[in-house]
C-alpha positions, 0 to 999 in steps of 0.5 A, spaced: 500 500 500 505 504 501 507 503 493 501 506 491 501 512 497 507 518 494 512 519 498 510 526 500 503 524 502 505 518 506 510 523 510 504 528 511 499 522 513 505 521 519 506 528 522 498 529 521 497 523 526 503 524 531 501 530 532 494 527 533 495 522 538 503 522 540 504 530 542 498 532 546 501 526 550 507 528 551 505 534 553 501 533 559 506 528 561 511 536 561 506 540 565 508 540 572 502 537 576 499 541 580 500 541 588 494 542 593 494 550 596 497 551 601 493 553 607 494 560 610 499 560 616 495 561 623 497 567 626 499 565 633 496 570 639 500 570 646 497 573 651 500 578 656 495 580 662 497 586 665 495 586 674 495 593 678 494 595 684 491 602 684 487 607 687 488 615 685 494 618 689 495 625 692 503 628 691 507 634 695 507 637 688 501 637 683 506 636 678 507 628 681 501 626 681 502 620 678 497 620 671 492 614 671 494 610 666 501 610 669 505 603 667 498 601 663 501 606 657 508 604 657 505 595 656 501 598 651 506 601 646 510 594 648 504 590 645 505 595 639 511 595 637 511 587 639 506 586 633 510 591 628 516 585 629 511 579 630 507 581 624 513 578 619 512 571 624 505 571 624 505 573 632 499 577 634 500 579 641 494 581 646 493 586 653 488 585 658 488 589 665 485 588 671 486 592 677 484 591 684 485 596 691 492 596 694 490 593 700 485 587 696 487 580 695 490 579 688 489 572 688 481 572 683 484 577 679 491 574 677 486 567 676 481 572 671 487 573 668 489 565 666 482 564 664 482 569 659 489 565 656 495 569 658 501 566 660 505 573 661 503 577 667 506 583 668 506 585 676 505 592 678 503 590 685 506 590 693 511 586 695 506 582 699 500 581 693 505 578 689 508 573 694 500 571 694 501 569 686 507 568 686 507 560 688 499 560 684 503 562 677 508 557 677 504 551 678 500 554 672 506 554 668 505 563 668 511 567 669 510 574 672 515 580 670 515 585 677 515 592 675 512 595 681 515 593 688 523 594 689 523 590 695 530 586 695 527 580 699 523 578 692 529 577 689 532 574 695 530 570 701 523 571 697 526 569 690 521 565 684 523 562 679 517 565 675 518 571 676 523 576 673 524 583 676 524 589 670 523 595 676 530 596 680 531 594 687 532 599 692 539 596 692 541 598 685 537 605 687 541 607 693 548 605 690 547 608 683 546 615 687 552 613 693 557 611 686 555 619 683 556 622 690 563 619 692 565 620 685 564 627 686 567 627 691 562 628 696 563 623 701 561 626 707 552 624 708 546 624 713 540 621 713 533 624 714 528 619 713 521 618 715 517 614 719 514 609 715 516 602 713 517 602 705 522 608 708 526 604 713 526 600 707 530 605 703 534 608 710 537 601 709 539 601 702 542 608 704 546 605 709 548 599 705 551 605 700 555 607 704 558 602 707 560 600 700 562 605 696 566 607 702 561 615 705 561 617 711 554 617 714 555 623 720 548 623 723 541 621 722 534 623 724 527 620 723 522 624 721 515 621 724 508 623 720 503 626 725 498 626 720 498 633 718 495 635 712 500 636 707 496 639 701 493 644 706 496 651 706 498 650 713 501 644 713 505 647 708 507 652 711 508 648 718 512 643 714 516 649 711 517 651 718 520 645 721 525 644 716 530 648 717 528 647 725 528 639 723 536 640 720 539 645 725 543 641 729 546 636 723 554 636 723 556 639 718 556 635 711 556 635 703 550 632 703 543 630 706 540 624 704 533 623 703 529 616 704 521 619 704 518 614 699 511 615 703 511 622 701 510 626 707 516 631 708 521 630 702 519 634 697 519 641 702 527 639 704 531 642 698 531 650 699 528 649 706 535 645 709 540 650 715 546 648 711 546 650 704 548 643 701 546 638 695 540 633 697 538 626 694 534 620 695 528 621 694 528 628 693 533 632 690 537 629 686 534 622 684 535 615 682 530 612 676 530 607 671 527 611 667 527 619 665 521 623 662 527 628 659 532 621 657 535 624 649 541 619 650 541 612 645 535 613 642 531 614 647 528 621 644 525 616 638 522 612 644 519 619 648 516 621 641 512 615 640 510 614 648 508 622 647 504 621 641 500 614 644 499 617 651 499 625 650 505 624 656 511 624 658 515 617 659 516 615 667 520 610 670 514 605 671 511 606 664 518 605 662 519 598 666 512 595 663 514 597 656 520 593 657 517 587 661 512 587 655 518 587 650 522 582 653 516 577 652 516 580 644 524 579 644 523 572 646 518 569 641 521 572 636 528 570 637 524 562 638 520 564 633 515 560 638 508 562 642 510 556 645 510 557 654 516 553 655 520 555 649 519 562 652 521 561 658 527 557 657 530 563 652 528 568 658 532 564 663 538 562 659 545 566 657 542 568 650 536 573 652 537 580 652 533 587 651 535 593 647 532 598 652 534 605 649 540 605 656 547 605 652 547 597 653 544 591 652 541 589 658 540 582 661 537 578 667 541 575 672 542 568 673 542 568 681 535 572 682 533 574 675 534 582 677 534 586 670 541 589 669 540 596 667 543 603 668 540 608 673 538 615 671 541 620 675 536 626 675 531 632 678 524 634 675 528 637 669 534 634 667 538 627 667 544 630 671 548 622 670 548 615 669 550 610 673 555 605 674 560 611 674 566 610 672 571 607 675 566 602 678 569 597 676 567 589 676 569 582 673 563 580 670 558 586 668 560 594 670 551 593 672 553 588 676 556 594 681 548 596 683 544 591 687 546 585 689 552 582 686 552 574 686 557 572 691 553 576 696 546 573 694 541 569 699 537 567 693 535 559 692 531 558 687 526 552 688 523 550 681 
């Protein structure tokens, strides 16, 4: 048959029927087969309650009434900026608040806080009321981040593994003032403090200072609180009265220290003093972890966004709850995880730090879980130093030289 069929049309019956029947073929065999979509990656949420115990406040001066929302604005801002780099990660993070009374029992309001799913609690709470949580949230994997007690007990013979402690400590306070007074050279103090415990509590520290740093403690005097009413005009002018009275027969000095966490006289000691001489402590010349007018390492890019989210200045507190809140971001970033336990072991481990707009990475101590830090020298208008000082030397971490240092600690941790 191929005989009678010409060579020419026997050659186009070939291709015409290969293109039919064999190209089609093969060219499905070539596409690449289609793989199922992939499901959209589930954003993980991490919940951070936020535990205060609050009341309205009077203050000596107007000026230091403490704003409503203090600490709630700085975790706030965390949460935001937590997001901003969880984003890329599919990491959500969430706030929720609860408040009680000061003297109230924080027990029902921490377990409200767990029922709504958060892992993280950030404490702005007394000594006392976190103590009460403190064993709770460890038997329900929760970690505590303290921002509102400075009691050094916590981080010792009162220590938790759970809770990690951003608020400097007493301790770190007093010893960050005593290392600008002896560099100064202005070794010679007295101590005027007044009658409450938290103020007994800051004498203490002062005293511990001075023992370190190598000041002489001239004298002290206790002022004691008959109850007078401060903002009055005539407890203004009483307490006015009194001071240069109060100061008189102190030695002569270069400086008085000033231990009135209680608010009861300190404020109307500067200018009022018999002797012409520096004041700090808690008046004066102070110590933070934080101040509203820090410009330094970027700390005017913080200022600026905490101004415009809060219609205010930063303080000390709004500051230690935004740090709390980003090391849990920093965290779950570095782990690329929400999970508890991942977090909490990145967070205890020699890895973790937190950039913090301070000149220096800071961390946690392993012996208490204290965050290093440096502290802000200051008044109501400048940041007049930073401590550690220098010359203030140490084998390990110059912040090491504030607080409680490791040899020294009386922390055991019971997991």
């Amino acid at each position: 048959m191929k005989s009678m069929v010409p060579n020419s049309l026997w050659m186009f019956i070939v291709l015409f029927w290969t293109a039919v029947n064999v190209l089609p073929a093969l060219a499905e065999e070539a596409q690449p087969q289609a793989q199922p979509a992939k499901p959209p990656q589930q954003m993980t949420e991490i919940r951070i309650g936020y535990l205060r115990a609050y009341e309205p406040q009077l203050a000596l001066s107007l000026l230091d009434v403490p704003p409503t929302d203090i600490g709630i604005a700085g975790a706030k801002l965390g949460i935001s900026d937590n997001d901003t780099t969880g984003s890329f990660l599919k990491q959500k993070f969430d706030l929720d608040i609860a408040e009680i009374k000061p003297d109230a029992d924080a027990v029902a309001a921490f377990d409200e806080l767990v029922a709504k799913g958060d892992r993280y609690v950030v404490a702005d709470l007394s000594a006392k009321q976190l103590l009460s949580i403190a064993d709770i949230a460890r038997d329900k994997g929760v970690l505590l981040f303290n921002v509102g007690a400075p009691d050094d007990i916590l981080r010792e013979e009162d220590c938790r593994w759970n809770v990690f402690h951003v608020a400097p400590t007493r301790s770190m306070l007093a010893d960050a003032l005593a290392q600008y007074l002896i560099w100064k050279q202005w070794p010679r103090w007295v101590l005027v403090y007044g009658s409450h415990d938290n103020d007994h509590l800051f004498a203490d520290a002062l005293r511990r200072a001075a023992t370190r740093f190598g000041g002489k403690l001239l004298a002290e005097k206790e002022f004691m609180d008959t109850g007078t009413a401060r903002r009055t005009d005539t407890g203004v002018i009483q307490i006015q009265q009194q001071m240069p009275v109060f100061t008189q027969d102190l030695p002569d000095h270069d400086v008085l220290l000033v231990a009135d966490e209680s608010e009861v006289f300190g404020t109307y000691v500067p200018y009022r003093t018999w002797l012409p001489r520096v004041v700090a402590g808690t008046a004066g010349l102070t110590a933070s972890s934080w101040h509203p007018a820090s410009e330094q390492w970027g700390g005017s890019q913080l200022q600026t966004r905490f101004d415009k989210s809060a219609g205010r200045h930063m303080l000390s507190k709004d500051m230690d709850a935004w740090t709390a809140v980003r090391s849990i971001g920093e965290a779950a970033t570095r782990t690329n995880s929400g999970d508890p336990g991942k977090i909490s072991d990145y967070l205890h481990s020699d890895q973790f730090s937190i950039a913090a707009f301070k000149g220096q990475k800071l961390t946690f101590r392993a012996w208490n879980l204290q965050l290093r830090q440096p502290i802000f020298l200051g008044d109501d208008k400048i940041v007049v130093s930073t401590s550690p000082q220098p010359g203030f030397l140490h084998q390990v971490s110059e912040l090491d030289t504030l607080g409680v240092d490791q040899p020294e600690t009386k922390c055991v941790f019971k997991k």
